[in-house]
PDB file with SEQRES, HELIX, SHEET and CRYST1 records, atoms N, CA, C and O in Angstrom:
SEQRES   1 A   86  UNK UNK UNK UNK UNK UNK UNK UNK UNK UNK UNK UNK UNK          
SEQRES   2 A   86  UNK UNK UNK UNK UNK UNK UNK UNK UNK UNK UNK UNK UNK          
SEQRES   3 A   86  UNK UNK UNK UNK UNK UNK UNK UNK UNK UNK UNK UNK UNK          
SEQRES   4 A   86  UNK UNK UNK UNK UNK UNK UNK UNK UNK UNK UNK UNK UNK          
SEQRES   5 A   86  UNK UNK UNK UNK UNK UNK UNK UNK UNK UNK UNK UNK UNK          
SEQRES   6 A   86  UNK UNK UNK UNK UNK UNK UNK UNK UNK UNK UNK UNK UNK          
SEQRES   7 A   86  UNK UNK UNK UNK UNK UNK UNK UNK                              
HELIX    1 AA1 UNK A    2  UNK A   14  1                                  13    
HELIX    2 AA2 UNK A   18  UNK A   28  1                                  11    
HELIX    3 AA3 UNK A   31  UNK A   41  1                                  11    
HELIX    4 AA4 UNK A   53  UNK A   55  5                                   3    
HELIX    5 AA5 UNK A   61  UNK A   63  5                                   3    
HELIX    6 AA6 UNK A   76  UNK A   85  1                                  10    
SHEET    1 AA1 2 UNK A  49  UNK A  51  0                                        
SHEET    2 AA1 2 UNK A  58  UNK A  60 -1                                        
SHEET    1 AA2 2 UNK A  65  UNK A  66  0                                        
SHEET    2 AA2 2 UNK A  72  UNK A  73 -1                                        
CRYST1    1.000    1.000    1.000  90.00  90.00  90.00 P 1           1          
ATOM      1  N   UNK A   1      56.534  89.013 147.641  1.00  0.00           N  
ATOM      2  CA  UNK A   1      56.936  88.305 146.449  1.00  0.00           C  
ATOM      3  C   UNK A   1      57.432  89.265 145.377  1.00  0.00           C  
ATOM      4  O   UNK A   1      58.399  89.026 144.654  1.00  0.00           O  
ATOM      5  N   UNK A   2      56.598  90.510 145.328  1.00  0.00           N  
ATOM      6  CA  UNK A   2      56.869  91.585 143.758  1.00  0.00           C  
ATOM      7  C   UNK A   2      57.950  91.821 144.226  1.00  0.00           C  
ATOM      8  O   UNK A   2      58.742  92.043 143.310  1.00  0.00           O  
ATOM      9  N   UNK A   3      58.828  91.956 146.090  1.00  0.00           N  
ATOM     10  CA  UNK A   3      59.946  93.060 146.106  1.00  0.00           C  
ATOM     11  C   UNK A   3      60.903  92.390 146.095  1.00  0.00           C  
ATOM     12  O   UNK A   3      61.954  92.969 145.821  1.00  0.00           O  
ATOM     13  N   UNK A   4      60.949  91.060 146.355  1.00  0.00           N  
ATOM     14  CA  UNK A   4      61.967  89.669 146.112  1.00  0.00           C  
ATOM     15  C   UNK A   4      62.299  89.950 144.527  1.00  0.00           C  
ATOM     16  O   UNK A   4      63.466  90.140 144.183  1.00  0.00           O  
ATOM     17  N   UNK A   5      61.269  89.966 143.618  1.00  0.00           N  
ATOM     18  CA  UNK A   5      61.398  90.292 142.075  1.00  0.00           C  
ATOM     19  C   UNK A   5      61.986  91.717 142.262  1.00  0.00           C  
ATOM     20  O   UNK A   5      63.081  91.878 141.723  1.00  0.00           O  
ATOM     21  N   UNK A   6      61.569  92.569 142.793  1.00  0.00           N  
ATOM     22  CA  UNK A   6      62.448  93.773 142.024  1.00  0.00           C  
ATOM     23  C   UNK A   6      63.936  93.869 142.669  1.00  0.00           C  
ATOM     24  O   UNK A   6      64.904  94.378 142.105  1.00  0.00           O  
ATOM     25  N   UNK A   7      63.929  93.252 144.026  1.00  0.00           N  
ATOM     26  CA  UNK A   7      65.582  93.128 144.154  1.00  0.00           C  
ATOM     27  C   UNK A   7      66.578  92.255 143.491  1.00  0.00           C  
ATOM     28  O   UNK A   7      67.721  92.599 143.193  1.00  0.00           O  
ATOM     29  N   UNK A   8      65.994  90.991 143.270  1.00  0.00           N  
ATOM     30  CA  UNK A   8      66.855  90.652 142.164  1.00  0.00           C  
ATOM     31  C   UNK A   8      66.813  90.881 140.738  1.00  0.00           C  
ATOM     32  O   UNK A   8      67.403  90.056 140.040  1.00  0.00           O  
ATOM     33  N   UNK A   9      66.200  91.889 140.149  1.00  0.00           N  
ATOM     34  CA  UNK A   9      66.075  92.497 138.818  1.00  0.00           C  
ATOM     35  C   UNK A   9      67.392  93.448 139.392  1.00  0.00           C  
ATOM     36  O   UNK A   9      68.587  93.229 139.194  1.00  0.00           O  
ATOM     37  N   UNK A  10      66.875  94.388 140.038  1.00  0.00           N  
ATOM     38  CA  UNK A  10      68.118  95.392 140.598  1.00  0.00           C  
ATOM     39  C   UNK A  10      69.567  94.808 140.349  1.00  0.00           C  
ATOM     40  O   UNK A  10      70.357  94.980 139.420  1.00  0.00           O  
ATOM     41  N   UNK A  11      69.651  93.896 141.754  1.00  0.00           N  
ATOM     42  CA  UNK A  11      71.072  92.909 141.713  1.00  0.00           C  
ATOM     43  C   UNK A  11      71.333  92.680 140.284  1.00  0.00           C  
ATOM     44  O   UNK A  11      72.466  93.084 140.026  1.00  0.00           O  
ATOM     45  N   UNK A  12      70.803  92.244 139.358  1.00  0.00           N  
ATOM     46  CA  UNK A  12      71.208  91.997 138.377  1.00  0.00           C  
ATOM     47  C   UNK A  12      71.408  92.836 136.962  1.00  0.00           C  
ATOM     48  O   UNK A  12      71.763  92.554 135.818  1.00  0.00           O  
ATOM     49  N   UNK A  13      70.998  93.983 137.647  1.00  0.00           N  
ATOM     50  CA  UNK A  13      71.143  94.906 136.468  1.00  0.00           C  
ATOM     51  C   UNK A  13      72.666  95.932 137.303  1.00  0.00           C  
ATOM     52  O   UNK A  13      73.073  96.859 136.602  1.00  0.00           O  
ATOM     53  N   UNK A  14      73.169  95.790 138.259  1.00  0.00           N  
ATOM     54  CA  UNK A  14      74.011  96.237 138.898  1.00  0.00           C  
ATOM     55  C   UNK A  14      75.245  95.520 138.577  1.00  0.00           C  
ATOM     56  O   UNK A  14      76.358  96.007 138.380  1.00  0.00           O  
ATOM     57  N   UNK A  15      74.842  94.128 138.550  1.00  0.00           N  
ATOM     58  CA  UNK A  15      76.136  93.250 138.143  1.00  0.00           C  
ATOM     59  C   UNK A  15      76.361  92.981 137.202  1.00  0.00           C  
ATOM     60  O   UNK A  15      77.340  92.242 137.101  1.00  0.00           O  
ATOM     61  N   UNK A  16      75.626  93.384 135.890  1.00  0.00           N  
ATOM     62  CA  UNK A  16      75.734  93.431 135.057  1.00  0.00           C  
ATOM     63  C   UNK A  16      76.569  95.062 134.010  1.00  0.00           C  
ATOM     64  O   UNK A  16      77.372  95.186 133.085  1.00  0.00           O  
ATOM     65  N   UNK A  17      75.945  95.769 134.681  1.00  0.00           N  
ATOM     66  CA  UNK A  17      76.889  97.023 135.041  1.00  0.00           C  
ATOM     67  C   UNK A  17      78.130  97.222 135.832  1.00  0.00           C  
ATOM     68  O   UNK A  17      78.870  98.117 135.423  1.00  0.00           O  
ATOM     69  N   UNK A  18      78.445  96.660 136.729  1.00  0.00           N  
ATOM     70  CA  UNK A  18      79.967  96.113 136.800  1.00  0.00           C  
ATOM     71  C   UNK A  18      80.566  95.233 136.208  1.00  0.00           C  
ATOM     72  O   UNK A  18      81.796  95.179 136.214  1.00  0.00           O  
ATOM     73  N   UNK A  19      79.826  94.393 135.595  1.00  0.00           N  
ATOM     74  CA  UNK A  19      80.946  93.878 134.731  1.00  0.00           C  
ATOM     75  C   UNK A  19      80.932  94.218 133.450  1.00  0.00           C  
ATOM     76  O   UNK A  19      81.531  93.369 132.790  1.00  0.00           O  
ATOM     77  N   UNK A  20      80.571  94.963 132.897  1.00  0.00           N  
ATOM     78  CA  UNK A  20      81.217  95.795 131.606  1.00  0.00           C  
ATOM     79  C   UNK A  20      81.802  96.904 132.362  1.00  0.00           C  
ATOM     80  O   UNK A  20      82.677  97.249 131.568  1.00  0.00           O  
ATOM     81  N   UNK A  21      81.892  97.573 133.212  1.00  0.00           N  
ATOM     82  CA  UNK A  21      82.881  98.493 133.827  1.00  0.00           C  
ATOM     83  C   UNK A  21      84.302  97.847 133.901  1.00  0.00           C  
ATOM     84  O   UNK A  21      85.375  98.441 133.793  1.00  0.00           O  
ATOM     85  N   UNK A  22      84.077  96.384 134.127  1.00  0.00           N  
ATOM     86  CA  UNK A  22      85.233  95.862 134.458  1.00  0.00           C  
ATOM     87  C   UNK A  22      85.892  95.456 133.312  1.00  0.00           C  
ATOM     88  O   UNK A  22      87.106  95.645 133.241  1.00  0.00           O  
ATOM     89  N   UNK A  23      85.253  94.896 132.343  1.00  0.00           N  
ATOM     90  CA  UNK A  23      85.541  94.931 131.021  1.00  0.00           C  
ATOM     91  C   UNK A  23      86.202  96.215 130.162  1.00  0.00           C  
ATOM     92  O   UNK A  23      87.226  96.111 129.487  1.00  0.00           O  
ATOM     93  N   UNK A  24      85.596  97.165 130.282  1.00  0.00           N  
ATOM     94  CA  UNK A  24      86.305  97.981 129.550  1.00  0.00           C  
ATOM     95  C   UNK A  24      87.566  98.760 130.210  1.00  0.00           C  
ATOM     96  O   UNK A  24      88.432  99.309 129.530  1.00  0.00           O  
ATOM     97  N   UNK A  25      87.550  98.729 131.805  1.00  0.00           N  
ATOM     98  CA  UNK A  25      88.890  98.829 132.467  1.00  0.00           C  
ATOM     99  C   UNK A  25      89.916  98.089 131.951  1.00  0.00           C  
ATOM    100  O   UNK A  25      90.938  98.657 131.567  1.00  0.00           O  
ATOM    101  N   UNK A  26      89.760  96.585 131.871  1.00  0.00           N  
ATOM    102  CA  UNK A  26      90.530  95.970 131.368  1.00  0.00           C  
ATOM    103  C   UNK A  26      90.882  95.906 130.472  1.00  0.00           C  
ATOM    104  O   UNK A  26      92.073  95.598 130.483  1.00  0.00           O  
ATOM    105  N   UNK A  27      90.245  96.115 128.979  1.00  0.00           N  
ATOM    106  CA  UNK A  27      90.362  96.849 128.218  1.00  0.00           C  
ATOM    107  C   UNK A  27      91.618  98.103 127.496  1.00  0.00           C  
ATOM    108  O   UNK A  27      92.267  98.136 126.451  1.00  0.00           O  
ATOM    109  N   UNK A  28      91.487  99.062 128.763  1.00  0.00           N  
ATOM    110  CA  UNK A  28      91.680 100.338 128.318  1.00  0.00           C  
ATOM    111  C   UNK A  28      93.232  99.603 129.391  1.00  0.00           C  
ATOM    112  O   UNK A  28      94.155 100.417 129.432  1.00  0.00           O  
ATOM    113  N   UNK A  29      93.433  98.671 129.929  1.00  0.00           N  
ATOM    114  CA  UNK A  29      94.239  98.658 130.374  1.00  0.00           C  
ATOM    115  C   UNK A  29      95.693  97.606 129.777  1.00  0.00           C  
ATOM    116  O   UNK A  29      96.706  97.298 130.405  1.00  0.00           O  
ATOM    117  N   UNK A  30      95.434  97.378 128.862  1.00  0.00           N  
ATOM    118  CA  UNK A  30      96.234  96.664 127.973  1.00  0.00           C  
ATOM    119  C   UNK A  30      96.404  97.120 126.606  1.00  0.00           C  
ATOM    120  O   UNK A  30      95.601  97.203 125.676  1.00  0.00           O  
ATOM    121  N   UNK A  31      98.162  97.513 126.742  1.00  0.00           N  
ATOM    122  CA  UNK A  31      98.205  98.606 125.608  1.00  0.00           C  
ATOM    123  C   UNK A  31      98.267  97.219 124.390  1.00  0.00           C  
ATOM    124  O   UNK A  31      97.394  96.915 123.577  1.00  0.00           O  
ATOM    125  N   UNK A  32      99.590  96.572 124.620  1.00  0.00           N  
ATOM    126  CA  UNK A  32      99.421  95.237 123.934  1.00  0.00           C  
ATOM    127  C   UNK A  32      98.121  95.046 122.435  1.00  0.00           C  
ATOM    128  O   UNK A  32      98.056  95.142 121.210  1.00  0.00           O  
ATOM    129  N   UNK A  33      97.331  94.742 123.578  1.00  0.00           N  
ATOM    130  CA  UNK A  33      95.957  94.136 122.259  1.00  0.00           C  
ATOM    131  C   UNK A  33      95.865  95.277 121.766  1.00  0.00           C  
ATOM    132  O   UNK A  33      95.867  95.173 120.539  1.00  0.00           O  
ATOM    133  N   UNK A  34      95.755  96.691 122.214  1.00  0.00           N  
ATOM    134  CA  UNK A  34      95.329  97.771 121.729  1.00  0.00           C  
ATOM    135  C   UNK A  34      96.183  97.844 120.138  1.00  0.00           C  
ATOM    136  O   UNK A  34      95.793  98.119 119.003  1.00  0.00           O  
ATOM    137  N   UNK A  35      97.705  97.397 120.793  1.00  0.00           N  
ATOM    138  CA  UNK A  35      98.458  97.767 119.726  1.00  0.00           C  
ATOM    139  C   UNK A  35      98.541  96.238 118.553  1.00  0.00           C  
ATOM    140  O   UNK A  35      99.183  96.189 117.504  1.00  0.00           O  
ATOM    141  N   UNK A  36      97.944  95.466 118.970  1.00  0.00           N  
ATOM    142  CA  UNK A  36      97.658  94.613 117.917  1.00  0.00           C  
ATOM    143  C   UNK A  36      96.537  94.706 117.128  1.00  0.00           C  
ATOM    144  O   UNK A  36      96.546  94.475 115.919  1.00  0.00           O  
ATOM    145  N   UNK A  37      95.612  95.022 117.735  1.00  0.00           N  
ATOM    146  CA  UNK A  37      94.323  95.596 117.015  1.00  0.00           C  
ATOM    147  C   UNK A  37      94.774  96.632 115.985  1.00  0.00           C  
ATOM    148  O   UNK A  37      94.824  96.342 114.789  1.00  0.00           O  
ATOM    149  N   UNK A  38      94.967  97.344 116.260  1.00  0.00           N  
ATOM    150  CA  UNK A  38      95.493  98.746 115.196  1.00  0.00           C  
ATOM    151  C   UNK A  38      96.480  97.985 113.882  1.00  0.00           C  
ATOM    152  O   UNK A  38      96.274  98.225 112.693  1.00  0.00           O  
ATOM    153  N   UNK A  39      97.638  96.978 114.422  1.00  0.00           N  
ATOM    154  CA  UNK A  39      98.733  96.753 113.429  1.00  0.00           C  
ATOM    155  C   UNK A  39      97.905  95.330 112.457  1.00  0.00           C  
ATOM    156  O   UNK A  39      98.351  94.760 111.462  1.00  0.00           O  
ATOM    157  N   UNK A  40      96.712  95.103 113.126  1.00  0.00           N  
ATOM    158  CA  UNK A  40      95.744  93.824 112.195  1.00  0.00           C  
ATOM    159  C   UNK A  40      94.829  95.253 111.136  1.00  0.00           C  
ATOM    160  O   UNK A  40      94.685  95.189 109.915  1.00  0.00           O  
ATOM    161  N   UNK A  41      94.569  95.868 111.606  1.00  0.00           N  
ATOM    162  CA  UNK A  41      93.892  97.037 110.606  1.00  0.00           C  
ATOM    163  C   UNK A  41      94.467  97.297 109.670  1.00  0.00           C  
ATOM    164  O   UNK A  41      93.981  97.545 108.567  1.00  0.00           O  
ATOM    165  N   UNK A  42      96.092  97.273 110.104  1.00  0.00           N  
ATOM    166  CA  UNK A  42      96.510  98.184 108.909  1.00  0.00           C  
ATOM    167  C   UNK A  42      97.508  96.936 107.980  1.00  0.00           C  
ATOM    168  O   UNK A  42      98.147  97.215 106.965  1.00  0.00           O  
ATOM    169  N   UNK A  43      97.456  95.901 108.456  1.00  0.00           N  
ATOM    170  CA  UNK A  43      97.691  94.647 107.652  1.00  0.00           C  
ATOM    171  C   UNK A  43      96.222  94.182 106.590  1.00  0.00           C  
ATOM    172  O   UNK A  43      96.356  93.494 105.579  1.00  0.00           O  
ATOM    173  N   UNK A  44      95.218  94.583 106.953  1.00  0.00           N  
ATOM    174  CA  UNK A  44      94.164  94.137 105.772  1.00  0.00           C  
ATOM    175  C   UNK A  44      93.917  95.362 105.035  1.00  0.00           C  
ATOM    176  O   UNK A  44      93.125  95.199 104.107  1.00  0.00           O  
ATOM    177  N   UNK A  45      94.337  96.476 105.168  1.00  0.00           N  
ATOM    178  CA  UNK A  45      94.406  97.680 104.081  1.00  0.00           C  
ATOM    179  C   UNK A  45      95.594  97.198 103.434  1.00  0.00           C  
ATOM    180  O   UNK A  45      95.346  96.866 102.275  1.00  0.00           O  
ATOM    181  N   UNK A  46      96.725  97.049 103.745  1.00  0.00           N  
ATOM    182  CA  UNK A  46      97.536  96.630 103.000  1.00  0.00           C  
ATOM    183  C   UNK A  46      97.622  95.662 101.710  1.00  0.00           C  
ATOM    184  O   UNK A  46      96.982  94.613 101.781  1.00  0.00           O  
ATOM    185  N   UNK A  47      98.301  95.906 100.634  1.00  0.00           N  
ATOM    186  CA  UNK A  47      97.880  94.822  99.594  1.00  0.00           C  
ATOM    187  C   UNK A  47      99.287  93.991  99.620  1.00  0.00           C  
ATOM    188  O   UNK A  47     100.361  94.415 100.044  1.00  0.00           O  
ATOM    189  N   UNK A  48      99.065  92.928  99.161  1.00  0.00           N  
ATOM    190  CA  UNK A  48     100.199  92.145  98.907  1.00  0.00           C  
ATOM    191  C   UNK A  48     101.374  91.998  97.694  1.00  0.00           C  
ATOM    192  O   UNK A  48     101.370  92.429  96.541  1.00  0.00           O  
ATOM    193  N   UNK A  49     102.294  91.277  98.375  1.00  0.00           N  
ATOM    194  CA  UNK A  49     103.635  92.298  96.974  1.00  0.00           C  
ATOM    195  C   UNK A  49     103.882  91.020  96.474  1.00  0.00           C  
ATOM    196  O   UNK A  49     103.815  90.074  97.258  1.00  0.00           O  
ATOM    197  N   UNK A  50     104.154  90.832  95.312  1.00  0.00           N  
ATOM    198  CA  UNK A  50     104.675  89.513  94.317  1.00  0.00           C  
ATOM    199  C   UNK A  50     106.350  90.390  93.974  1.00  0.00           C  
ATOM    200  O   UNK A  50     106.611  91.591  93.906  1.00  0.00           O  
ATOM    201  N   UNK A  51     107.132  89.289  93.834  1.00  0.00           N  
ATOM    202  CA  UNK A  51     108.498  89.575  93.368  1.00  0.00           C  
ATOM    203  C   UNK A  51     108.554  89.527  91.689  1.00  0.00           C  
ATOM    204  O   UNK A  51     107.739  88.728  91.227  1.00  0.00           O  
ATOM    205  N   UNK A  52     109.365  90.236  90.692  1.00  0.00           N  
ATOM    206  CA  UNK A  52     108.738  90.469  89.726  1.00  0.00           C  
ATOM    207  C   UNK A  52     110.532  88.741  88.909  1.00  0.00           C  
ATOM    208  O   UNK A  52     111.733  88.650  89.163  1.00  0.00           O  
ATOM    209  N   UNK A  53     109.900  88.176  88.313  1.00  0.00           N  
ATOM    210  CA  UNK A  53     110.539  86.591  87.851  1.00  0.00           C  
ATOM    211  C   UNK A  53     111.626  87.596  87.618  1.00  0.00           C  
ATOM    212  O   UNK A  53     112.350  87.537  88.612  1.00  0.00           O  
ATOM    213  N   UNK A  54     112.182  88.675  86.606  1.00  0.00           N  
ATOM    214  CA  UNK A  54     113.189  89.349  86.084  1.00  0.00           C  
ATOM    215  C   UNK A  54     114.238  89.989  86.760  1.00  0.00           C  
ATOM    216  O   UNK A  54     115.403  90.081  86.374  1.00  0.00           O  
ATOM    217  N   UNK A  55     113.831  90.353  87.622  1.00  0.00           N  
ATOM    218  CA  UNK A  55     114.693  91.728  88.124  1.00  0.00           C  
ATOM    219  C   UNK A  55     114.488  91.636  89.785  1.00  0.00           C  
ATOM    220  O   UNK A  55     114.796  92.657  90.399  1.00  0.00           O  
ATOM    221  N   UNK A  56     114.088  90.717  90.413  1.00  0.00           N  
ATOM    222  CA  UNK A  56     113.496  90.167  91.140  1.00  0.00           C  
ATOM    223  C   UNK A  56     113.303  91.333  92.701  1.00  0.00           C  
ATOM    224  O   UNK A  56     113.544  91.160  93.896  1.00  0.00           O  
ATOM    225  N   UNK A  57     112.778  92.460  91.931  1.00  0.00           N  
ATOM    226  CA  UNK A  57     112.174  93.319  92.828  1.00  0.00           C  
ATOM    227  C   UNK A  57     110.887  93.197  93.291  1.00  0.00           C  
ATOM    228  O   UNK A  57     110.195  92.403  92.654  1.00  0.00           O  
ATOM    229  N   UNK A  58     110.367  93.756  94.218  1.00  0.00           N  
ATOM    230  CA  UNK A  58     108.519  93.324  94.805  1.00  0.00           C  
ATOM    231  C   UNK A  58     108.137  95.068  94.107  1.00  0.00           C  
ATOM    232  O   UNK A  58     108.608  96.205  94.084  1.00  0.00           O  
ATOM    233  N   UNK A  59     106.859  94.199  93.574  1.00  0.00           N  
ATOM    234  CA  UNK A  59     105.745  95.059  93.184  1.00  0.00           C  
ATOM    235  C   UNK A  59     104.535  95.188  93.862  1.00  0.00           C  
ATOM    236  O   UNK A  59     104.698  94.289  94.686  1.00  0.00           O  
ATOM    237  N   UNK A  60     103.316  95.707  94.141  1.00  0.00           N  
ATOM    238  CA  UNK A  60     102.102  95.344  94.232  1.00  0.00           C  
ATOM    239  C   UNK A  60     101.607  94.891  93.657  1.00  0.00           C  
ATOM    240  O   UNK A  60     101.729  95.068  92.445  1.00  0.00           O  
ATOM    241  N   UNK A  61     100.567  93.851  94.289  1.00  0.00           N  
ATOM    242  CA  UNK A  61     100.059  92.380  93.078  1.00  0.00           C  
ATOM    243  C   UNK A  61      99.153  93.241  91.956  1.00  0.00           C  
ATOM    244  O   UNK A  61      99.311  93.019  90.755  1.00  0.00           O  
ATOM    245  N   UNK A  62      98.348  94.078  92.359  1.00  0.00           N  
ATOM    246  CA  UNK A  62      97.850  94.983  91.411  1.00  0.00           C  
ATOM    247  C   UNK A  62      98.711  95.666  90.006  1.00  0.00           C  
ATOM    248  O   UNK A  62      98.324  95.667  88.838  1.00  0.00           O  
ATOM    249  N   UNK A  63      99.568  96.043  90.384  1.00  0.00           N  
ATOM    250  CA  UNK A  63     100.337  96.532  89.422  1.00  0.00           C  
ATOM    251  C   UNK A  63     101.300  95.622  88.229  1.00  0.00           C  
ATOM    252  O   UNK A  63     101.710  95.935  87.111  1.00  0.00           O  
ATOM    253  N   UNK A  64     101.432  94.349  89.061  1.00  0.00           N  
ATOM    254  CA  UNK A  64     102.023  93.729  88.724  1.00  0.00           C  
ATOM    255  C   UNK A  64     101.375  92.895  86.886  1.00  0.00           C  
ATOM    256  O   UNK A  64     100.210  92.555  86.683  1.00  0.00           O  
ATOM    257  N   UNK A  65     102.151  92.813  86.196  1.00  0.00           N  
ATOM    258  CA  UNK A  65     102.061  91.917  85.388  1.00  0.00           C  
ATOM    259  C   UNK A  65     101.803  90.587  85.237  1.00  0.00           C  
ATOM    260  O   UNK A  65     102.746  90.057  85.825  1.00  0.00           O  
ATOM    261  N   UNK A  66     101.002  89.600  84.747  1.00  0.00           N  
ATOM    262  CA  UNK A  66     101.252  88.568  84.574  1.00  0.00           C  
ATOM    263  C   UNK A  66     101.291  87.505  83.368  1.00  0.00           C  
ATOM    264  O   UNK A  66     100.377  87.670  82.560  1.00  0.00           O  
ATOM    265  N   UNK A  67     102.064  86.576  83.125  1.00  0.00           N  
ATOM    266  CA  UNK A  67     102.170  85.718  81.695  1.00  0.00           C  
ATOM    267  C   UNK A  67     101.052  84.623  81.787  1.00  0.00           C  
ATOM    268  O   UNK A  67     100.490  84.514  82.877  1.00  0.00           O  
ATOM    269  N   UNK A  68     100.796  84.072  81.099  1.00  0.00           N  
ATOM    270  CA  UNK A  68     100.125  83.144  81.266  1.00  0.00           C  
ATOM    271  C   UNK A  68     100.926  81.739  82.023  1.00  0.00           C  
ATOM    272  O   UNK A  68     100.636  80.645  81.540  1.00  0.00           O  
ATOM    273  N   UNK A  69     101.702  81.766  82.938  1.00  0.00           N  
ATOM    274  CA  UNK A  69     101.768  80.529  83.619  1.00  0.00           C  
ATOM    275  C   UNK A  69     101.690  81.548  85.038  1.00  0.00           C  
ATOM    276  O   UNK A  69     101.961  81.090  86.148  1.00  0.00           O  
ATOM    277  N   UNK A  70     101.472  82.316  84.925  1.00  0.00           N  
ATOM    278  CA  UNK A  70     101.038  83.258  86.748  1.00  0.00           C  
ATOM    279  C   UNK A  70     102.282  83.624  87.400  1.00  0.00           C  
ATOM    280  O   UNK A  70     102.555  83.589  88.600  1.00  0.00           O  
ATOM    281  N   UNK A  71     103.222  84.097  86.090  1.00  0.00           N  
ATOM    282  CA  UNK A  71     104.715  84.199  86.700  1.00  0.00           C  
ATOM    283  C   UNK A  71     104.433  86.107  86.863  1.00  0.00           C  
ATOM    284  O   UNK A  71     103.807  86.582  85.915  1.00  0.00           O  
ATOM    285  N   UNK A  72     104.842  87.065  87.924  1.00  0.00           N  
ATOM    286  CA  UNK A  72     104.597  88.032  88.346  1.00  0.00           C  
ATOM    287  C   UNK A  72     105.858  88.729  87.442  1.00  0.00           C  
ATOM    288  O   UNK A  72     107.015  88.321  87.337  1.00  0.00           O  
ATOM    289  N   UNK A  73     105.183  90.001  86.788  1.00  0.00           N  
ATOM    290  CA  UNK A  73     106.757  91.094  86.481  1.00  0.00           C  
ATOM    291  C   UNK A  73     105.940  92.152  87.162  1.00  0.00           C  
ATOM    292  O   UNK A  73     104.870  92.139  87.772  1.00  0.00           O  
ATOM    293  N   UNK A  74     106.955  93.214  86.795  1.00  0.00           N  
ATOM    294  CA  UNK A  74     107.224  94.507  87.136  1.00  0.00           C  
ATOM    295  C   UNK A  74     106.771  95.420  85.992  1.00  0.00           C  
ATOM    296  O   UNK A  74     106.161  96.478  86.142  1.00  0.00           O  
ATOM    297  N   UNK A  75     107.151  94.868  84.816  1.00  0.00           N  
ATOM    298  CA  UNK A  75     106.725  95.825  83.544  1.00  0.00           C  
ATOM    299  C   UNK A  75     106.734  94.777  82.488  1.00  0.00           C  
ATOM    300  O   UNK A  75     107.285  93.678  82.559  1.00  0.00           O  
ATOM    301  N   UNK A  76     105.824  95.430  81.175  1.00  0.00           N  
ATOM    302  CA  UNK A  76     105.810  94.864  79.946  1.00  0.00           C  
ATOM    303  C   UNK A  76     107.364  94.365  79.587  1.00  0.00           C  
ATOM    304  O   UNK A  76     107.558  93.276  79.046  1.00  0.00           O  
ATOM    305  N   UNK A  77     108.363  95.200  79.916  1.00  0.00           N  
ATOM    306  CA  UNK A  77     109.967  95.290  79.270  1.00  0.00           C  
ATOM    307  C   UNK A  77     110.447  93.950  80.110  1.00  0.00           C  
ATOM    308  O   UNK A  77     111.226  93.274  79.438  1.00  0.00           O  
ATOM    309  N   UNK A  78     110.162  93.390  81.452  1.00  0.00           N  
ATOM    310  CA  UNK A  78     110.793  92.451  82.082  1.00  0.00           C  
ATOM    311  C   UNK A  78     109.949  91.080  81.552  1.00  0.00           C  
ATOM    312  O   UNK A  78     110.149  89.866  81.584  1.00  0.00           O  
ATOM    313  N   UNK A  79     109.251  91.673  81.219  1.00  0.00           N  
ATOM    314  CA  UNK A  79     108.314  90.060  80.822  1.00  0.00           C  
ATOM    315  C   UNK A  79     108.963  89.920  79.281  1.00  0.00           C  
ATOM    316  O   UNK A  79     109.593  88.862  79.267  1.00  0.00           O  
ATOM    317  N   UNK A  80     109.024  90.406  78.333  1.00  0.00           N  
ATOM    318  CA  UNK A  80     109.803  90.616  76.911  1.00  0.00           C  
ATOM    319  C   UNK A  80     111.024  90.196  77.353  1.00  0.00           C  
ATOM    320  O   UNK A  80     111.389  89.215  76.706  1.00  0.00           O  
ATOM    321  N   UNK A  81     111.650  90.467  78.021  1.00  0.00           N  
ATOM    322  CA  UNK A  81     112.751  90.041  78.392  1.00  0.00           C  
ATOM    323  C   UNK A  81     113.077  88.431  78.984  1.00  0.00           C  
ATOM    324  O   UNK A  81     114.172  87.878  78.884  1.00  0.00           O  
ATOM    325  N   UNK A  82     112.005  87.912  79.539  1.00  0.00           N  
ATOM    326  CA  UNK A  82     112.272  86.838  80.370  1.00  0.00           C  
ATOM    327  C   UNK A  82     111.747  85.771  79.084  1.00  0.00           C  
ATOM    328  O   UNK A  82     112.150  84.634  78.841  1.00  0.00           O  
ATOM    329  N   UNK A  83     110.655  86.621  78.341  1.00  0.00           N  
ATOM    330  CA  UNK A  83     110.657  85.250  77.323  1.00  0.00           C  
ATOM    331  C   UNK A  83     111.601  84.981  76.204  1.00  0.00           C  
ATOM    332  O   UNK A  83     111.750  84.004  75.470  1.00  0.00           O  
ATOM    333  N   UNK A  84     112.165  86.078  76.286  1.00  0.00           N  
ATOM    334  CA  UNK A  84     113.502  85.905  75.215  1.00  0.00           C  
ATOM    335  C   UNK A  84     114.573  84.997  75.823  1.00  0.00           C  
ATOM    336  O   UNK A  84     115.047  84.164  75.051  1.00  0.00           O  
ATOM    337  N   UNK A  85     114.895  85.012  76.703  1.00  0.00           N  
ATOM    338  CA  UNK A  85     115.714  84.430  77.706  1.00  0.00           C  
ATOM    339  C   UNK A  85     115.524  82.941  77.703  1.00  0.00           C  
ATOM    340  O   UNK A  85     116.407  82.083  77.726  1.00  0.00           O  
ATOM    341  N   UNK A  86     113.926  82.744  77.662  1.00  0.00           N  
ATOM    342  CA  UNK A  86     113.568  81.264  78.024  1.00  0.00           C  
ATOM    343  C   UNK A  86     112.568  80.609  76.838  1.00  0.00           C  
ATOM    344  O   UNK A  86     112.171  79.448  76.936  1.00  0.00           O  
TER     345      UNK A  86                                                      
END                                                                             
């Protein structure tokens, strides 16, 4: 009865060890995801760009200016400018 238990403990710690062998073969074998994984990394470091209402170049949202209706500039001088305008 104990060696019925330790062979299928065995068996199952064997097949369980082939299949993460097989897993990470597969894995290491698809450049693809590899290379989507990496280009999703470097899309959430990335910050996002607003176009500036004036001059209608992209800024970083950080840098960027805003009026009180959430309209995006580029600088103090394009926002002075756009309310003169309007």
């Amino acid at each position: 009865m104990i060696v019925r238990l330790i062979v299928f403990v065995a068996i199952f710690f064997i097949g369980w060890w082939l299949y993460r062998r097989f897993v990470a073969f597969k894995g290491s074998q698809s450049p693809t995801k590899a290379k989507t994984q990496e280009s999703s990394k470097k899309d959430e470091s990335q910050e996002s760009m607003v176009r500036c209402e004036e001059c209608q170049t992209f800024t970083p949202r950080s840098h960027a200016i805003h009026d009180q209706d959430a309209r995006p500039f580029c600088s103090t001088e394009h926002l002075k400018t756009f309310n003169q305008k309007h």
